[in-house]
C-alpha positions in Angstrom: -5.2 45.6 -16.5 -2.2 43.4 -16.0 -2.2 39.3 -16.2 -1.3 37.9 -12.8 1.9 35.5 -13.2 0.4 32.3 -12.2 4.1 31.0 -10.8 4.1 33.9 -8.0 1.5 32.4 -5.8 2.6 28.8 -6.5 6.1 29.8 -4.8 4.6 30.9 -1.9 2.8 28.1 -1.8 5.9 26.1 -2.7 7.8 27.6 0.2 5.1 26.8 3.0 4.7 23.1 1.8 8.8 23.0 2.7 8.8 24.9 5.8 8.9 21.6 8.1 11.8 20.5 6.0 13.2 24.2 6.2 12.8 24.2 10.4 14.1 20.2 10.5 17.0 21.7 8.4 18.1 24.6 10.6 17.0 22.7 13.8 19.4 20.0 12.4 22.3 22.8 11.6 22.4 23.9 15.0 22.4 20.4 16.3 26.0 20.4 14.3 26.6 23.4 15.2 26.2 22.8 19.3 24.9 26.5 19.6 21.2 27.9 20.2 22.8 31.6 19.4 21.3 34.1 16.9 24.5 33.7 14.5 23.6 29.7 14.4 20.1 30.3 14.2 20.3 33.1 10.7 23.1 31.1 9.0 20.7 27.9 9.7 17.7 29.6 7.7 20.3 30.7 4.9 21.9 26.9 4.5 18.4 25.9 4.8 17.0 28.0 1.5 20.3 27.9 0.0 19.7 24.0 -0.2 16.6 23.4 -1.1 16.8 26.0 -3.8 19.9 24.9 -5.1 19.5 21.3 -5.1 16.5 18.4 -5.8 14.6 17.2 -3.0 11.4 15.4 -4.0 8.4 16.7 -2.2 7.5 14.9 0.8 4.0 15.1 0.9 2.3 15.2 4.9 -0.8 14.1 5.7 -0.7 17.2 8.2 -2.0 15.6 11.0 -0.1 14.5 14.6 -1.3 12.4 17.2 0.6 13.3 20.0 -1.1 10.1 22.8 -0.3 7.6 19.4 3.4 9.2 19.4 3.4 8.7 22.8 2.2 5.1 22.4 4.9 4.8 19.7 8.2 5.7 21.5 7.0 3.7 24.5 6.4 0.4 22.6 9.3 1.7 20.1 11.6 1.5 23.3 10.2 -1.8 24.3 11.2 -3.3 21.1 14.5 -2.1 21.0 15.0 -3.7 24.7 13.3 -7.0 23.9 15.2 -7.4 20.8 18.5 -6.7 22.6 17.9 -9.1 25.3 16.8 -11.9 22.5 19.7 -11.2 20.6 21.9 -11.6 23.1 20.5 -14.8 24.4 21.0 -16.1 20.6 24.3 -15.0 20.9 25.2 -16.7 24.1 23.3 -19.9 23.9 25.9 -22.6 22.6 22.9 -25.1 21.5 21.2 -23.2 19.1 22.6 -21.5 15.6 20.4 -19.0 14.3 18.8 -19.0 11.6 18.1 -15.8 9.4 16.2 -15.2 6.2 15.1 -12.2 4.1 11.2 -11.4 4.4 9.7 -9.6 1.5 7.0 -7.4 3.0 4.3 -5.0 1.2 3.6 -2.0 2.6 0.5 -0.4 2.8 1.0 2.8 2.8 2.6 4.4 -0.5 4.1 7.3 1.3 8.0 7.8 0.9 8.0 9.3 4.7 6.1 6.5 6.1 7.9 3.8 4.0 10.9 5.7 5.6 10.1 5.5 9.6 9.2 1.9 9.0 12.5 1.3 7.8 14.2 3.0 10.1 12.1 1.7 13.1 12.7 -2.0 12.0 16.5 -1.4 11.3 17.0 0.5 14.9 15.3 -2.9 16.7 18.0 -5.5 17.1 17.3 -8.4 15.3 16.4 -7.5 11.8 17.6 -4.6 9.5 16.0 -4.0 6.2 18.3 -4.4 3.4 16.3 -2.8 0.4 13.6 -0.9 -0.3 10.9 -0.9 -3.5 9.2 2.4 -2.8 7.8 1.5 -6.6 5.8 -1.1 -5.0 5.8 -0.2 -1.5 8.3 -3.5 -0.3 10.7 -4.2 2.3 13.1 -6.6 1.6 14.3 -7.8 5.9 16.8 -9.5 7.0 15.4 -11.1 9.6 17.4 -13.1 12.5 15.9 -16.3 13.8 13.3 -17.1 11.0 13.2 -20.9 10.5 10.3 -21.9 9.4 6.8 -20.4 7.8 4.9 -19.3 11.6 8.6 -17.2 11.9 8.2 -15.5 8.3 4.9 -14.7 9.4 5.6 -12.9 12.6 8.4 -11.0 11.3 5.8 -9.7 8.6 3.7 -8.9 11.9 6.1 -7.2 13.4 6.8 -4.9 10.2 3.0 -4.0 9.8 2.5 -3.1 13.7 4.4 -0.9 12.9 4.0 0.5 10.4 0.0 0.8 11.6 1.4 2.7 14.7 3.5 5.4 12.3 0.2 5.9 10.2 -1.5 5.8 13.7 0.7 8.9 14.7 1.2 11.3 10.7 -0.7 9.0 8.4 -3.8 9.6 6.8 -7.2 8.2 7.7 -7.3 6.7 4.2 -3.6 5.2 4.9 -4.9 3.7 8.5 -7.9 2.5 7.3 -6.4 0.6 4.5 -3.9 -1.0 6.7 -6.2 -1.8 9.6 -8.5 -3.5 6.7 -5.6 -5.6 5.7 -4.9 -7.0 8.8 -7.9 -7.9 9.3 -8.4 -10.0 6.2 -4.7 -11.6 7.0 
């Protein structure tokens, strides 16, 4: 009777816990690549492995669930931001009366996940009118820069605005834990 090597199942394992950052890699190699051929498609899956054997990636863990009508809901009010916030930048742009005012917003997440801390980032950063400028994943903060904050109601909507959504990106891959957490603390802001 032989001892089973305990590591031999754990790479298998290791290997299907990567696979949506080994498809996301080749998907994104033949995005570069501007080809859907079969050459594009095998080099893809050997830069893929190649990479995340050879070098450190820390594990993104997934909640492994999708919402497809809440990722529906997202891109659709993720567009609407990104319009509204053009056309208000623009008007504080234009207007010759009124010089903006801007301040940087510290604002805790609730959610400790690196992929959700992530898409909140990049969702706030991609919406005209504030960009975040650092990010304590140690204590789940966002540090924004926020455009046309001036006094303490301002502050507090741009803190609203970072925890909708942030609530609709746990809406659409977080957890139920992760939802109900957030949904709790808005409700006892």
């Amino acid at each position: 009777m032989t001892a089973e090597n305990p590591s031999r199942g754990s790479g298998r394992r290791n290997l299907v816990s990567q696979l949506p950052l080994l498809v996301w890699l080749v998907v994104l190699w033949m995005l570069l690549w501007g080809s859907l051929s079969a050459l594009t498609i095998v080099t893809g899956i050997l830069i893929a492995v190649i990479v995340t054997r050879l070098f450190y990636l820390p594990p993104v863990e997934l909640s492994g669930r999708f919402n497809p009508w809440w990722a529906l809901v997202f891109v659709v009010t993720f567009i609407w931001d990104v319009v509204k916030g053009s056309f208000h930048v623009a008007w504080i742009a234009v207007n010759p009366r009124r010089t903006p005012d801007s301040s940087v917003v510290a604002v805790q997440l609730q959610s400790r996940s690196d992929l959700v801390m992530l898409l909140v980032s990049l969702n706030i950063s991609l919406v005209p009118g504030s960009l975040v400028i650092e990010a304590d994943r140690y204590r789940a903060v966002l540090y924004i820069h926020s455009l046309d904050v001036h006094d303490a109601d301002s502050i507090t909507r741009a803190k609203q605005i970072v925890h909708r959504a942030e609530r609709r990106i746990l809406r659409v891959i977080g957890s139920k834990e992760e939802l109900m957490r957030c949904e709790r603390a808005e409700e006892s802001a």
